[in-house]
PyMOL Python script that loads the backbone (N, CA, C, O; Angstrom):
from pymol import cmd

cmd.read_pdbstr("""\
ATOM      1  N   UNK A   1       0.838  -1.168   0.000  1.00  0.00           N
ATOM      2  CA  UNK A   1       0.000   0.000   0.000  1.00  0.00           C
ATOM      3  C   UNK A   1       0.888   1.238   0.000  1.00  0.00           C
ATOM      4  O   UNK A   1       2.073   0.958   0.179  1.00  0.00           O
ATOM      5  N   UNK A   2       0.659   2.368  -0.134  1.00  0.00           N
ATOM      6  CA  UNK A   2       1.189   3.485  -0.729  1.00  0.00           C
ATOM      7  C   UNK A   2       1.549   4.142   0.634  1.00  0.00           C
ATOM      8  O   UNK A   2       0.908   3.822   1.636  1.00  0.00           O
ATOM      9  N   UNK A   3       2.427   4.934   0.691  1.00  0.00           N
ATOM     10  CA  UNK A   3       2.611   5.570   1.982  1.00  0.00           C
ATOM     11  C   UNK A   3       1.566   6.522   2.319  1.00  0.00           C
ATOM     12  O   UNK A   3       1.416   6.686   3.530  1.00  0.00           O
ATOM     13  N   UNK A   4       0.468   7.488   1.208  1.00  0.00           N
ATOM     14  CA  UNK A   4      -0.113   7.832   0.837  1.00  0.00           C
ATOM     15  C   UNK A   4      -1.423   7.314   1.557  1.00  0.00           C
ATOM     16  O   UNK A   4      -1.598   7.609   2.740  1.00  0.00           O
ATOM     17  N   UNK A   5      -2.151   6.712   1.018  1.00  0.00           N
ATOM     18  CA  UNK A   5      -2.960   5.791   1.347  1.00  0.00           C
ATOM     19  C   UNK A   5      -2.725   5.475   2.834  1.00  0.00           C
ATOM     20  O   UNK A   5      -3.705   5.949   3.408  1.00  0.00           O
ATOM     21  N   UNK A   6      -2.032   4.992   3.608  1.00  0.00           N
ATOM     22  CA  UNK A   6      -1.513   4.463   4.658  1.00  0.00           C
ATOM     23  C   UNK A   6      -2.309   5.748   5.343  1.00  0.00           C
ATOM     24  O   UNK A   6      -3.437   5.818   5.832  1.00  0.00           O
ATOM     25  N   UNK A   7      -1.329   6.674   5.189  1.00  0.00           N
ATOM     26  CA  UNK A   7      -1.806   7.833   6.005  1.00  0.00           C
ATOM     27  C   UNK A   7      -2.798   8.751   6.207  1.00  0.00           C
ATOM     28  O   UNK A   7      -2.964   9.617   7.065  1.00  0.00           O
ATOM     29  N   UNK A   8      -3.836   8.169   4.634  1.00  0.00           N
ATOM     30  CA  UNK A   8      -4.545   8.692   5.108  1.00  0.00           C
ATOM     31  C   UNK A   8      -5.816   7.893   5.819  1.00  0.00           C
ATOM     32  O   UNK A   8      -6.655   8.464   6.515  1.00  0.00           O
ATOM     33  N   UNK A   9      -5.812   6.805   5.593  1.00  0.00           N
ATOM     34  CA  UNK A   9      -6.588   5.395   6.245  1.00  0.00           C
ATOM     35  C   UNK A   9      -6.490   5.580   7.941  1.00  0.00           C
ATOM     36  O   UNK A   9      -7.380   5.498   8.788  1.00  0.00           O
ATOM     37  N   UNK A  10      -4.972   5.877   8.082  1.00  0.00           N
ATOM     38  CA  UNK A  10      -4.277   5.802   9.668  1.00  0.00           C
ATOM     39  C   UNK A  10      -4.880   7.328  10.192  1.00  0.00           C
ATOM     40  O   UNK A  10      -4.953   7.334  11.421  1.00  0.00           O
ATOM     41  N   UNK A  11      -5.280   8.479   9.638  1.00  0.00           N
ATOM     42  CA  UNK A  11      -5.487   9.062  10.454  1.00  0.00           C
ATOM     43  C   UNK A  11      -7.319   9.366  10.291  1.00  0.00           C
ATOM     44  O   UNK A  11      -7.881  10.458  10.201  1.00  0.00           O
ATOM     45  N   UNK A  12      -7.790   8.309  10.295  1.00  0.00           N
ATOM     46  CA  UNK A  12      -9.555   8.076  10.261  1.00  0.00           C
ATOM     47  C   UNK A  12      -9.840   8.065  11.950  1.00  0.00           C
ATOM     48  O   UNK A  12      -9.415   7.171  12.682  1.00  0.00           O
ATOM     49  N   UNK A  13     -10.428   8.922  12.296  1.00  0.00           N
ATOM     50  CA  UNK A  13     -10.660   8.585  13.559  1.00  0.00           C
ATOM     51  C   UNK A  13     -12.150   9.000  14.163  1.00  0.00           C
ATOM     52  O   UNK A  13     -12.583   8.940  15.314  1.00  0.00           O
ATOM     53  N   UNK A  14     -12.751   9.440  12.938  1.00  0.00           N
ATOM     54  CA  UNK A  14     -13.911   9.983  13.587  1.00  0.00           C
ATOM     55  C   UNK A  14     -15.085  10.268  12.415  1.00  0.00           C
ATOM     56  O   UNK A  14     -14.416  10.829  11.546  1.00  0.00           O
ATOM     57  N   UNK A  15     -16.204  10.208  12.004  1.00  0.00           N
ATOM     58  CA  UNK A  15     -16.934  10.198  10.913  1.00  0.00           C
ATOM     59  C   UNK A  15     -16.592  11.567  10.264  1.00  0.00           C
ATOM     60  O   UNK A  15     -16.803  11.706   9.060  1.00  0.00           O
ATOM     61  N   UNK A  16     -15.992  12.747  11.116  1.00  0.00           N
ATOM     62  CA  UNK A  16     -15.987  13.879  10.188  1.00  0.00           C
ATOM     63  C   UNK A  16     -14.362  13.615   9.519  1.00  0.00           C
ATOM     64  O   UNK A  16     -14.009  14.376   8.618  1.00  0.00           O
ATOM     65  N   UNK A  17     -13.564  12.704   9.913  1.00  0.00           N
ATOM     66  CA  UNK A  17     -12.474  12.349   9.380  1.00  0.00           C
ATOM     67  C   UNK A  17     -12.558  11.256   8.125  1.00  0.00           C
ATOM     68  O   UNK A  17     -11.762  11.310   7.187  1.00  0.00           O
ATOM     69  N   UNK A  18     -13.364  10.494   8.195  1.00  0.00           N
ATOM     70  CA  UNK A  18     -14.042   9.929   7.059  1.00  0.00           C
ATOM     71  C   UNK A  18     -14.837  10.843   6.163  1.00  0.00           C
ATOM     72  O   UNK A  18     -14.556  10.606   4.988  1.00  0.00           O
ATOM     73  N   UNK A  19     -15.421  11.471   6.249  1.00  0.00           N
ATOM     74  CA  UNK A  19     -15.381  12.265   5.328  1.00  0.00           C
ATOM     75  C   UNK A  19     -14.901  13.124   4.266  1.00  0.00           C
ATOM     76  O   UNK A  19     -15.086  13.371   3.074  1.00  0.00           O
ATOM     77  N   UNK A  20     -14.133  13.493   5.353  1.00  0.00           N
ATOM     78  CA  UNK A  20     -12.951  14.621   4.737  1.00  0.00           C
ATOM     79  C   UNK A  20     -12.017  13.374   3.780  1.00  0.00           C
ATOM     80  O   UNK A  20     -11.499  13.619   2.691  1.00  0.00           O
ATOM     81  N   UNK A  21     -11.976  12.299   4.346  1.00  0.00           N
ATOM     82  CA  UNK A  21     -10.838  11.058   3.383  1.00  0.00           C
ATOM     83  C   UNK A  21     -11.977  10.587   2.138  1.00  0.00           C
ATOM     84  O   UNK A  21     -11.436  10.579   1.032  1.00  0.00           O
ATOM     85  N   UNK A  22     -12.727  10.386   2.128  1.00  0.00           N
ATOM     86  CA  UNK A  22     -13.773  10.004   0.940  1.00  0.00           C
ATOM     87  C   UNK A  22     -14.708  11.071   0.351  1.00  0.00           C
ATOM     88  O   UNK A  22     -15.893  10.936   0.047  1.00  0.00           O
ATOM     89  N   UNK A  23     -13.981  12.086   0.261  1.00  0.00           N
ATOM     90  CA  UNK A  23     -15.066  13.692  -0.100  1.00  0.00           C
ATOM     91  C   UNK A  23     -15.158  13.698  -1.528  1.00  0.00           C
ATOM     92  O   UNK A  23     -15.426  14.765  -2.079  1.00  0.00           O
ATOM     93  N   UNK A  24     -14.956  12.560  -2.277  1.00  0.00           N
ATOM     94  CA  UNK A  24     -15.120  12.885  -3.433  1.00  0.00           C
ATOM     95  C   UNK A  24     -15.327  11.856  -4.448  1.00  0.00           C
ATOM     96  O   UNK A  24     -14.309  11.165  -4.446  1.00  0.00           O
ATOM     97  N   UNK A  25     -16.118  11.445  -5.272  1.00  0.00           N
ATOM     98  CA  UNK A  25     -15.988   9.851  -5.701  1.00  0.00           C
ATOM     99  C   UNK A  25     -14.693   9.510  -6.464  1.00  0.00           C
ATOM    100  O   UNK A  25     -14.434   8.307  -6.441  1.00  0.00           O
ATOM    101  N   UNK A  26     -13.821  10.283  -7.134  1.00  0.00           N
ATOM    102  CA  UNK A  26     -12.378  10.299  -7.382  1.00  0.00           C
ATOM    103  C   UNK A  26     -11.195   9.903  -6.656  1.00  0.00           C
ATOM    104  O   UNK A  26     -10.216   9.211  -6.937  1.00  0.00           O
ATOM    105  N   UNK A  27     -11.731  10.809  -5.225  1.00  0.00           N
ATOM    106  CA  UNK A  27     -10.859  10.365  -4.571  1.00  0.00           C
ATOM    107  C   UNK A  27     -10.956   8.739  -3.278  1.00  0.00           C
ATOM    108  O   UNK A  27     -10.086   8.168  -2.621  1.00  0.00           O
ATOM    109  N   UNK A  28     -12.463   8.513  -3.435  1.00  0.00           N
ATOM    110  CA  UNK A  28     -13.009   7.265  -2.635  1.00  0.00           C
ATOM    111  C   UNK A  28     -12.387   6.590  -3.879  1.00  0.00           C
ATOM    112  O   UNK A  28     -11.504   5.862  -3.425  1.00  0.00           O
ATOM    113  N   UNK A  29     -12.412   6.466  -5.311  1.00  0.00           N
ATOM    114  CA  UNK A  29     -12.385   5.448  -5.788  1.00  0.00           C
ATOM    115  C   UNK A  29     -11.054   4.929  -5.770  1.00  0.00           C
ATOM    116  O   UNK A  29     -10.769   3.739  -5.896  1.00  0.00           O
ATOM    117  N   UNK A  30      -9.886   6.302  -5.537  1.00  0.00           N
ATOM    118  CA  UNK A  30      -8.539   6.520  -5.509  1.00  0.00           C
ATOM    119  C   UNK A  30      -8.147   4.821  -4.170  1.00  0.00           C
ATOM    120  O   UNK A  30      -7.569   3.736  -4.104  1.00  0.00           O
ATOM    121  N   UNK A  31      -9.059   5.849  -3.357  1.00  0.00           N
ATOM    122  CA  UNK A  31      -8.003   5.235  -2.218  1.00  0.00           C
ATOM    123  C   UNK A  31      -8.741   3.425  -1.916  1.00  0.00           C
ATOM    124  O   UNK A  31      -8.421   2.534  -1.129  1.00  0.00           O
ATOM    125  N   UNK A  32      -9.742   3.524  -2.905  1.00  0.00           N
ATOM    126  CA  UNK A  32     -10.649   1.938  -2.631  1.00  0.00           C
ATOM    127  C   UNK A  32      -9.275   1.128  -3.330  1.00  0.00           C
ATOM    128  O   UNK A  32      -8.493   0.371  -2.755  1.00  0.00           O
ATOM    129  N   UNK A  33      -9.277   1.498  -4.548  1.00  0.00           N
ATOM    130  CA  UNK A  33      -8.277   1.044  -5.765  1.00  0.00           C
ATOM    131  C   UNK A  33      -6.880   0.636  -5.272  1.00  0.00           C
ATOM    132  O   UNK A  33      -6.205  -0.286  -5.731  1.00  0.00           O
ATOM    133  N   UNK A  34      -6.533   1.501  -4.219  1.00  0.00           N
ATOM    134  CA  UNK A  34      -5.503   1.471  -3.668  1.00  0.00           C
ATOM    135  C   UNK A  34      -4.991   0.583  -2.424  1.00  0.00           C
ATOM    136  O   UNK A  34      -3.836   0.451  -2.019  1.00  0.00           O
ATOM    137  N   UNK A  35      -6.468  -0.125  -1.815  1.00  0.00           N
ATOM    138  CA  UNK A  35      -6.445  -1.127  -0.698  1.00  0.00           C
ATOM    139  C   UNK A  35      -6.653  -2.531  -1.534  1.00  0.00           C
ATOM    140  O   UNK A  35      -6.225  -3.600  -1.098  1.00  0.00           O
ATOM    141  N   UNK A  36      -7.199  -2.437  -2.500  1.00  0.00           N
ATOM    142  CA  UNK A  36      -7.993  -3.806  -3.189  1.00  0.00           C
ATOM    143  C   UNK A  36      -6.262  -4.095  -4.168  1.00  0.00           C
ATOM    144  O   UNK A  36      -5.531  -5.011  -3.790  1.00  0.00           O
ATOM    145  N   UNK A  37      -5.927  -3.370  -5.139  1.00  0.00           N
ATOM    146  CA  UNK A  37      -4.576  -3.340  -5.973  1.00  0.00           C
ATOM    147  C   UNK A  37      -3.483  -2.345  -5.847  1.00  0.00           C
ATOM    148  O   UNK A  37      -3.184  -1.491  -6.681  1.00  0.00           O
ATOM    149  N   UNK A  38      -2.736  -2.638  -4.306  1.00  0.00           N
ATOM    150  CA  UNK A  38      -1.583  -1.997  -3.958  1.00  0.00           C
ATOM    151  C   UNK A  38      -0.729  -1.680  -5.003  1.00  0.00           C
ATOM    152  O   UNK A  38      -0.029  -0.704  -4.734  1.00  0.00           O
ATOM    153  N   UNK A  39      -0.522  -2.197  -6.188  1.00  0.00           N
ATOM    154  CA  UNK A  39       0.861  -2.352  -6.944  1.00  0.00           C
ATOM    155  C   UNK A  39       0.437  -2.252  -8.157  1.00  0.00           C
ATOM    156  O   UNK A  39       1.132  -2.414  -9.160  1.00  0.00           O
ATOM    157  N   UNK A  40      -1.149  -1.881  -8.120  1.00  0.00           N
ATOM    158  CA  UNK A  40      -2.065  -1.278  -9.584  1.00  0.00           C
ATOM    159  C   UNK A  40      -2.662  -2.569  -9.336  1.00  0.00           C
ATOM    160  O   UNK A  40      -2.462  -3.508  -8.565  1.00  0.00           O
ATOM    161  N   UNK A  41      -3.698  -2.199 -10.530  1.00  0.00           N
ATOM    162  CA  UNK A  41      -4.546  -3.126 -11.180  1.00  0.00           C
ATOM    163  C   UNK A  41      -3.168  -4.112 -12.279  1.00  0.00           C
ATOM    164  O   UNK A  41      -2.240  -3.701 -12.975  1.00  0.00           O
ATOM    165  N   UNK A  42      -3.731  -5.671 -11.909  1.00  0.00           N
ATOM    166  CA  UNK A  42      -3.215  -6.372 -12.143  1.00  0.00           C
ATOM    167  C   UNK A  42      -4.301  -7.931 -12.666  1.00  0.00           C
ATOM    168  O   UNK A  42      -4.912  -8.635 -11.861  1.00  0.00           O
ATOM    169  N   UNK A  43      -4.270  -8.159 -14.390  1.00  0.00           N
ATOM    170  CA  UNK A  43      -4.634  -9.063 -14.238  1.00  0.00           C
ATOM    171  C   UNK A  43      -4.218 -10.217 -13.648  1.00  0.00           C
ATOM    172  O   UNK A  43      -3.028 -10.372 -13.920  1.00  0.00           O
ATOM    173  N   UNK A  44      -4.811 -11.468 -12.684  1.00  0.00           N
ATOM    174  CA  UNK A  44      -5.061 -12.304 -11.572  1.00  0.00           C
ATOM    175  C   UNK A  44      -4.420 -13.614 -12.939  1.00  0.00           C
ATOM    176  O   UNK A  44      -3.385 -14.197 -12.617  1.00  0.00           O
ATOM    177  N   UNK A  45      -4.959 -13.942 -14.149  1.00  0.00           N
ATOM    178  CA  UNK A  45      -5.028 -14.764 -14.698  1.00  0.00           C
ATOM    179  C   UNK A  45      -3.231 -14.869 -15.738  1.00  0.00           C
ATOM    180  O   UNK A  45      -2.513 -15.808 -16.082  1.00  0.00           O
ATOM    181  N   UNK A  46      -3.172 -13.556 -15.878  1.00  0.00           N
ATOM    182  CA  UNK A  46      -2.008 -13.297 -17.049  1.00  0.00           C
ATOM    183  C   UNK A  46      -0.567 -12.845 -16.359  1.00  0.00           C
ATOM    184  O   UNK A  46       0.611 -13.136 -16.562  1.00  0.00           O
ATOM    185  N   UNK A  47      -1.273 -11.989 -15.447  1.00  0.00           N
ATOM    186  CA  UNK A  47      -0.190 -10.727 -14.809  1.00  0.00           C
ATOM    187  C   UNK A  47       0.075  -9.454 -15.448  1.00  0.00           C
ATOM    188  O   UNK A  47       0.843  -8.648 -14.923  1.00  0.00           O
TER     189      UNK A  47
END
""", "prot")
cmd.dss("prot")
cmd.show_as("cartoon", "prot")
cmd.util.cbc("prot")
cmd.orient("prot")
């Protein structure tokens, strides 16, 4: 995971802090993308 990501996951501490980390569907999709395929999107079957 990204150092990025890390930090901003690590400093969630409260619903108005979740917010402020998912304020945008760009950036929710950013940081979803970023827990599910640390190292990018990667096909599973080919590589």
């Amino acid at each position: 995971m990204s150092e990025m990501l890390l930090a901003t996951l690590s400093n969630i501490r409260t619903v108005e802090d979740m917010v402020a980390a998912f304020r945008n569907e760009k950036h929710c999709r950013r940081l979803l993308e970023g827990m599910v395929w640390p190292n990018g999107k990667v096909c599973p079957a080919c590589g």
